[in-house]
C-alpha positions in Angstrom: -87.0 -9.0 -58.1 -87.3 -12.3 -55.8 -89.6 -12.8 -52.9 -88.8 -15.0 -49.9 -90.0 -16.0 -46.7 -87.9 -16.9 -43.6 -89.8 -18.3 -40.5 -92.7 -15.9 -41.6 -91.1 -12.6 -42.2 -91.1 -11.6 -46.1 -88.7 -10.1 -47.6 -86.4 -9.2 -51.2 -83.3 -9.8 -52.5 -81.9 -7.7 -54.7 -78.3 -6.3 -56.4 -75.2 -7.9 -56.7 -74.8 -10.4 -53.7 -71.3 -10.3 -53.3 -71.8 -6.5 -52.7 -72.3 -4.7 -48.9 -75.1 -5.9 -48.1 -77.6 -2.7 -47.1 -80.8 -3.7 -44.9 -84.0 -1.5 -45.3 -86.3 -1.6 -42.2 -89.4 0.5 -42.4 -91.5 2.3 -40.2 -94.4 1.1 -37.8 -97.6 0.2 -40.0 -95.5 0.4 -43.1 -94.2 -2.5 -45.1 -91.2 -2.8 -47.6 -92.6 -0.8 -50.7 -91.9 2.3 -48.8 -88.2 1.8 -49.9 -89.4 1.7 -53.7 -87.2 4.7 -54.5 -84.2 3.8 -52.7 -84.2 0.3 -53.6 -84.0 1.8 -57.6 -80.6 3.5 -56.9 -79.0 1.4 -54.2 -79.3 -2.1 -55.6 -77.3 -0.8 -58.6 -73.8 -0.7 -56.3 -75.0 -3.0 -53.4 -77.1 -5.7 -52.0 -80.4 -4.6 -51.1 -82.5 -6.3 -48.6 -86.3 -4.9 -48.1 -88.0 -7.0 -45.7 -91.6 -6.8 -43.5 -91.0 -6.7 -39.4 -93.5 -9.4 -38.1 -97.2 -8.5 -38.3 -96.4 -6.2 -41.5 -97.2 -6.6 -44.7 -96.6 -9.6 -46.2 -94.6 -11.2 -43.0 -96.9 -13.4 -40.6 -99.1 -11.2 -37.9 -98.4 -14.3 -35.2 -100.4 -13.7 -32.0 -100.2 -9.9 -32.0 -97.4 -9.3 -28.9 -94.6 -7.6 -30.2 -91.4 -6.8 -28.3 -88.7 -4.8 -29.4 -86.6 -7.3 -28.4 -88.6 -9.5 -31.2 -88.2 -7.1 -34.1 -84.4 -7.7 -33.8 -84.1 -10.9 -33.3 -86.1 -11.6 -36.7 -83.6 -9.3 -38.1 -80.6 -11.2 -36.7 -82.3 -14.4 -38.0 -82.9 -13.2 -41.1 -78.7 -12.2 -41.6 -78.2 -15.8 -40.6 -80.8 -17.2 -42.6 -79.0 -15.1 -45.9 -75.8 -16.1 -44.6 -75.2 -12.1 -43.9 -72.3 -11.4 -41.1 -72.4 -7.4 -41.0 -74.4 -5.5 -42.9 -75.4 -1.7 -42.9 -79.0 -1.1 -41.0 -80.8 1.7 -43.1 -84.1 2.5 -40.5 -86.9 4.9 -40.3 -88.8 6.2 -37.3 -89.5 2.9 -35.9 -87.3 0.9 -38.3 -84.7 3.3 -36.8 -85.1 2.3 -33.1 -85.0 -1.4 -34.4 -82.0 -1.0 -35.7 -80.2 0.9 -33.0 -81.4 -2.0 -30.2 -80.1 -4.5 -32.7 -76.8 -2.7 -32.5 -77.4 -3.0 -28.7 -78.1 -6.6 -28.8 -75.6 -7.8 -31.7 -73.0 -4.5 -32.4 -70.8 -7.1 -34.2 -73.8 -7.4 -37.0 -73.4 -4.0 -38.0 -71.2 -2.6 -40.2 -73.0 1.1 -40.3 -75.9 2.6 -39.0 -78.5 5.0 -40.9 -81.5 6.7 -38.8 -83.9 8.2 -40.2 -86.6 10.3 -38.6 -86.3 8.5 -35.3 -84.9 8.2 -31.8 -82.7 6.9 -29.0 -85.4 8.4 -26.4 -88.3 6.0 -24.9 -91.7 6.9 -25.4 -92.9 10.7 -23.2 -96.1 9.8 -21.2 -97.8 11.8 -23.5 -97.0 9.7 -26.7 -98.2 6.8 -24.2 -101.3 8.1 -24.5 -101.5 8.7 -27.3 -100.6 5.1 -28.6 -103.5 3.9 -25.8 -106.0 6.4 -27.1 -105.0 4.8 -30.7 -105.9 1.3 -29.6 -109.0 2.1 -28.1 -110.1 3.9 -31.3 -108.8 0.9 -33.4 -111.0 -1.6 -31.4 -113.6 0.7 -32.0 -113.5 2.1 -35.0 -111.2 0.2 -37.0 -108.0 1.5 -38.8 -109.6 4.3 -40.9 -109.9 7.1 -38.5 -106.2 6.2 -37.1 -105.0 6.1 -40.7 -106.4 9.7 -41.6 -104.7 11.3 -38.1 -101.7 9.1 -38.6 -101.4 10.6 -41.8 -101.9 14.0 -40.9 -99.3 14.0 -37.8 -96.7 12.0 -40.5 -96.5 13.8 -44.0 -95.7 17.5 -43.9 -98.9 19.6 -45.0 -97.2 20.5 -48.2 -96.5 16.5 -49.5 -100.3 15.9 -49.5 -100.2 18.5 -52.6 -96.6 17.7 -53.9 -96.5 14.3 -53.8 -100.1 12.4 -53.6 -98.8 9.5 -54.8 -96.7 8.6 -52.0 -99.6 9.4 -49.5 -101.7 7.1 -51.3 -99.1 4.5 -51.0 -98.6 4.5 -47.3 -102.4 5.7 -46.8 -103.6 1.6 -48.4 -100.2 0.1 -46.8 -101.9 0.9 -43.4 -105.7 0.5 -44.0 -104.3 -3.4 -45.0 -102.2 -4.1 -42.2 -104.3 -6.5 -39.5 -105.3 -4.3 -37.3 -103.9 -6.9 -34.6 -100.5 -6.6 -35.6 -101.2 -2.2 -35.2 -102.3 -2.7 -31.9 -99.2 -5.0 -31.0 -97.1 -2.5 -32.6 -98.3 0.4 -30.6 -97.5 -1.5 -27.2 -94.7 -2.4 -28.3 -93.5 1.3 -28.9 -95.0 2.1 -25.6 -93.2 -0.7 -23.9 -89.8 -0.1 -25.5 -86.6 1.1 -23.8 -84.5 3.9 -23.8 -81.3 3.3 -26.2 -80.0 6.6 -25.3 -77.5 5.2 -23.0 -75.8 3.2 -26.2 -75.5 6.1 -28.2 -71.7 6.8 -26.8 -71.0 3.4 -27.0 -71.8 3.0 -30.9 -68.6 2.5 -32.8 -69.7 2.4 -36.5 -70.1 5.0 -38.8 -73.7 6.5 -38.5 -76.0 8.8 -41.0 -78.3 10.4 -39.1 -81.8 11.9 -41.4 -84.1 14.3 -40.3 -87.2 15.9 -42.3 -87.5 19.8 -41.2 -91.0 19.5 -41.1 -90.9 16.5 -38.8 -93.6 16.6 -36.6 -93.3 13.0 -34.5 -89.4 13.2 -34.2 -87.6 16.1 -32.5 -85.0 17.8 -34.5 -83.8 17.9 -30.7 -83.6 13.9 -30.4 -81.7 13.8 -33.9 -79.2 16.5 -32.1 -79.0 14.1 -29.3 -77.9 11.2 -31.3 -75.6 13.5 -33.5 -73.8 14.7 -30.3 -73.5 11.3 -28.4 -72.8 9.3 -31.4 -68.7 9.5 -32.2 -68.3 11.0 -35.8 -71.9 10.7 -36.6 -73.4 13.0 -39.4 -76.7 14.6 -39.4 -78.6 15.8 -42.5 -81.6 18.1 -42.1 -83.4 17.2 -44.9 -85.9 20.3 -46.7 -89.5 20.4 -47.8 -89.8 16.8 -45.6 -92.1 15.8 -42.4 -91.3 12.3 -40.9 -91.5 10.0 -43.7 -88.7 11.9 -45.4 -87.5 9.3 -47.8 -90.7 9.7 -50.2 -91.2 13.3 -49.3 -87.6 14.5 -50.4 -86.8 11.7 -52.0 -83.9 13.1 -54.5 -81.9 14.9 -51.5 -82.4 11.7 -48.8 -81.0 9.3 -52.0 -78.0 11.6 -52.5 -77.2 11.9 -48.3 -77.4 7.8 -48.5 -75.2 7.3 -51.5 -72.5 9.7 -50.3 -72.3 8.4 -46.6 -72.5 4.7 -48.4 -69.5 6.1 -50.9 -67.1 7.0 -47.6 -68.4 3.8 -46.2 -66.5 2.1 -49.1 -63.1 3.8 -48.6 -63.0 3.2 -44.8 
């Protein structure tokens, strides 16, 4: 395993590099290690990049005000930095909207799209809110009561009993992100546009993920996508709330490496 840094933003190289190269972008508050069990299977056939979005992680919180507009151009900086034309963005929740406005921005970068427990839809009024009311409690409080209802709101009741240790991972991955970069975050999710109008226009194959206990992401949005999205596929993943990539972890690895398998016939 190597560890790099380009213009701040962390992130690992691993596989064979002469293999499609697979980009793993996690979700907001998250960092890299989320991707542990994916990494594990995928790096065997293909070149696996993990990397931290700017303010997570190991990658440099710079002044705290994030756009989405930001998030992918440190992605497109980072393909040019590893010499990367196309490669296939794997996203989740957050992650996921990164990687479908990088598709806006640069569609020639991608060579296939896979969203995860996320969507093309801006943020309800409501959710505004909610990521205000978050920020206020932050300042206030500091990260551990936003953690513990993060948390709650994230996993599917059932995972806090089935699989503790992927709680605890993404429980400390939080509580030691700067609270800076969560606040910028949030805004930044508040402020971001709708990518709905795209979704017709997206001409790569796309793997879309959904946890059946999902309880931040509409099945309904992952429907949208699946309809508006030529040829897209949608997996309803069981037993899994929004981080469904730890909480099924065996069924989300087998819907990756089959869609990856077609990808390497087409």
């Amino acid at each position: 395993m190597k560890n790099f840094t380009c213009r701040g933003i962390h992130y690992q190289d691993q596989g064979d590099p002469k293999k499609l190269p697979i980009i793993l972008i996690h979700g907001m508050t998250f960092d890299h290690n989320m991707w542990n069990p994916q990494i594990k299977v995928l790096k065997k056939n293909y070149r696996v990049i993990a990397y931290d979005m700017r303010g997570h992680g190991l990658s440099k919180v710079y002044d705290g005000q994030y756009t989405y507009r930001m998030f992918a151009d440190d992605l497109k900086d980072l393909m040019d930095h590893l010499d990367i034309e196309q490669a296939v963005l794997c996203g989740l929740s957050m992650g996921g909207a990164v990687a479908l406005r990088t598709y806006e921005l640069y569609p020639e970068r991608v060579r296939a799209l896979v969203l995860s427990d996320t969507r093309s839809e801006a943020d309800s009024n409501e959710t505004k809110e909610w990521r205000e009311n978050s920020i206020d409690s932050i300042k206030k409080n500091g990260l551990k009561p936003f953690t513990d209802g993060f948390l709650a709101d994230t996993f599917a009741e059932e995972s806090f009993k089935t699989n503790p240790e992927g709680v605890k991972l993404i429980r400390s991955t939080v509580l030691r992100t700067d609270p800076l970069a969560v606040c910028g975050v949030l805004l930044a999710q508040a402020a971001r546009t709708d990518m709905t109008h795209i979704l017709q226009k997206i001409d790569v194959p796309t793997l879309i993920m959904i946890g059946e206990n999902d309880r931040f992401t509409p099945l309904s949005s992952s429907r949208t996508m699946n309809q508006n999205i030529p040829g897209s596929e949608l997996k309803i993943i069981g037993k899994a709330g929004h981080i469904s990539n730890l909480e099924n972890t065996p069924e989300f690895n087998k819907n990756i490496t089959e869609f990856l398998e077609k990808l390497d016939l087409i």
